[in-house]
C-alpha positions as CSV (number, residue, x, y, z in Angstrom):
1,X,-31.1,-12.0,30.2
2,X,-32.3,-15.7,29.7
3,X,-34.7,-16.9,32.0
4,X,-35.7,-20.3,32.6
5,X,-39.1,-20.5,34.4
6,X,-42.1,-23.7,35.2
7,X,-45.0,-23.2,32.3
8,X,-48.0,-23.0,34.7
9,X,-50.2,-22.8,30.7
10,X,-51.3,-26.0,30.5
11,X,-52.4,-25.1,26.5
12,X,-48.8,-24.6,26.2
13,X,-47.2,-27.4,27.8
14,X,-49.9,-29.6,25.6
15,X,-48.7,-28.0,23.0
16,X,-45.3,-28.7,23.8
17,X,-46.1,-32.1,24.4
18,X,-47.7,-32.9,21.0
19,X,-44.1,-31.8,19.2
20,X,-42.6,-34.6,20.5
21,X,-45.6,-37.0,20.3
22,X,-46.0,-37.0,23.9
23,X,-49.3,-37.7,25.9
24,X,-50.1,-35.3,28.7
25,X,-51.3,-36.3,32.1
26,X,-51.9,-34.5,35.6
27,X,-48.2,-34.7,36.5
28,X,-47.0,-33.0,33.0
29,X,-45.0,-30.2,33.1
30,X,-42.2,-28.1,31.7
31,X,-40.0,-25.4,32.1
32,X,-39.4,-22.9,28.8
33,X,-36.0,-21.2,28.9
34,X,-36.8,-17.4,27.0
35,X,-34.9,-14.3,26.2
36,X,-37.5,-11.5,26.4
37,X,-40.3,-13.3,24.3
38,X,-37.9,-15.7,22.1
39,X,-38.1,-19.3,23.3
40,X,-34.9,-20.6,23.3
41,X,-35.6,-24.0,24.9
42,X,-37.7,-26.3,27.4
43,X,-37.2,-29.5,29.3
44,X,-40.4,-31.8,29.3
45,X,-41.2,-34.2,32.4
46,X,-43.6,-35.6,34.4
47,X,-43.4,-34.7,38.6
48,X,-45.2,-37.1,40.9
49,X,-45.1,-36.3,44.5
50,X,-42.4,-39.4,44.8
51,X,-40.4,-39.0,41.3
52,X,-39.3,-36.5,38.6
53,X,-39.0,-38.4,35.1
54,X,-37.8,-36.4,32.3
55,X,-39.3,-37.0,28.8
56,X,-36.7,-34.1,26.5
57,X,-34.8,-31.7,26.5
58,X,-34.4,-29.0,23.6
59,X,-32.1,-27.5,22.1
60,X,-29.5,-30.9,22.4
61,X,-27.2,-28.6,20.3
62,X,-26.6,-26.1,22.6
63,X,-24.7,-28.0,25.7
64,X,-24.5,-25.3,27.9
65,X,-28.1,-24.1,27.3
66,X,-29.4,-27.6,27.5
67,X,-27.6,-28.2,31.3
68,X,-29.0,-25.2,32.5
69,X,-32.4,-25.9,31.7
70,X,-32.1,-29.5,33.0
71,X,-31.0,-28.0,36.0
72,X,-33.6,-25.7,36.1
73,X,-36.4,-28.4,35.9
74,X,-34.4,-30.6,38.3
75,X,-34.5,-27.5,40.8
76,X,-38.3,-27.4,39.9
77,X,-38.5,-31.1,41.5
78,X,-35.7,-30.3,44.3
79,X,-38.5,-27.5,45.6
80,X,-41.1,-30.3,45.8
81,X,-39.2,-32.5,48.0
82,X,-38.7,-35.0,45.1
83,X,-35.1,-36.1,45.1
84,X,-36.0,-39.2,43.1
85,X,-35.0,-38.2,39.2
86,X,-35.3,-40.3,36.1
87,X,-35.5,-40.2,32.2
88,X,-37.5,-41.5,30.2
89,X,-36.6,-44.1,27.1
90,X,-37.6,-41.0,24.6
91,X,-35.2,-38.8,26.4
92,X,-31.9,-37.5,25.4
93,X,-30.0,-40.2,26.8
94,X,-26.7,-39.1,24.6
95,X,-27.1,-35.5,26.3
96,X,-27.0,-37.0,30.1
97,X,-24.0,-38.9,29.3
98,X,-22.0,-36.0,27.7
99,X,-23.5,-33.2,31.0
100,X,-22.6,-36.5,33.1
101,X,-25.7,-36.2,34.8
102,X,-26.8,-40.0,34.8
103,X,-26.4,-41.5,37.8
104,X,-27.3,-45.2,37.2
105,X,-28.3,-46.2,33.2
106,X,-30.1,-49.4,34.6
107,X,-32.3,-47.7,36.7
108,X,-32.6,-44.7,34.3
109,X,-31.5,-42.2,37.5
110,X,-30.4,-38.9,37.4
111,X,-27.7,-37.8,39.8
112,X,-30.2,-34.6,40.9
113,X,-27.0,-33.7,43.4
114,X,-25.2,-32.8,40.8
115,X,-27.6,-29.7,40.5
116,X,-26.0,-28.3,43.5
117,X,-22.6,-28.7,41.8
118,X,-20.8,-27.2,38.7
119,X,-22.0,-26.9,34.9
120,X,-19.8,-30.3,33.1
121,X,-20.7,-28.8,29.8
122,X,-17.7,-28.1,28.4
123,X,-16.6,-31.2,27.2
């Protein structure tokens, strides 16, 4: 069974961070998507008490696997009170258009209501 959990390691999520040339700061987080003790992908962001901005997502190959764990970290925010979602320019921009989760591309918004609807990732 895959499970797709918040890192509460913060060597870890550094870690994380440093593979995509990312710096860390007291709102950095991620959430690690694992079978058993195989890592099978994460979804990097930063969660203020106001806003949620994602920085990637990994694996971009794998659609389905990729819009569960954005949902995952979107629930993450969703159980903070933070309804306010956005990406980053380093994101996976390509991904959020083909899972249609982008809500407005000038604001960089994601539509987090669409967490509370069905997977797109079959297209």
């Amino acid at each position: 069974m895959i499970s797709v959990l918040p890192c509460r390691e913060a060597q870890k999520v550094e870690e994380i961070f440093g593979r995509h040339n990312l710096e860390v700061n007291e709102y950095s987080s991620c959430v690690i998507a694992r079978q058993n003790d195989e890592v099978l992908g994460y979804c990097l962001y930063n969660l203020t008490p106001k806003t949620m901005t994602v920085l990637a997502v990994e694996p971009q190959s794998d659609i389905p696997l990729a819009d569960g764990i954005l949902r995952s970290a979107l629930h993450v925010a969703a159980e903070n009170f933070v309804l306010d979602a956005f990406y980053d320019e380093c994101a996976p921009v390509e991904l959020f258009r083909l899972i249609d989760f982008i809500k407005n591309e000038d604001e960089k918004r994601l539509n987090i209501d669409k967490l509370f609807g069905g997977c797109n990732c079959h297209k």
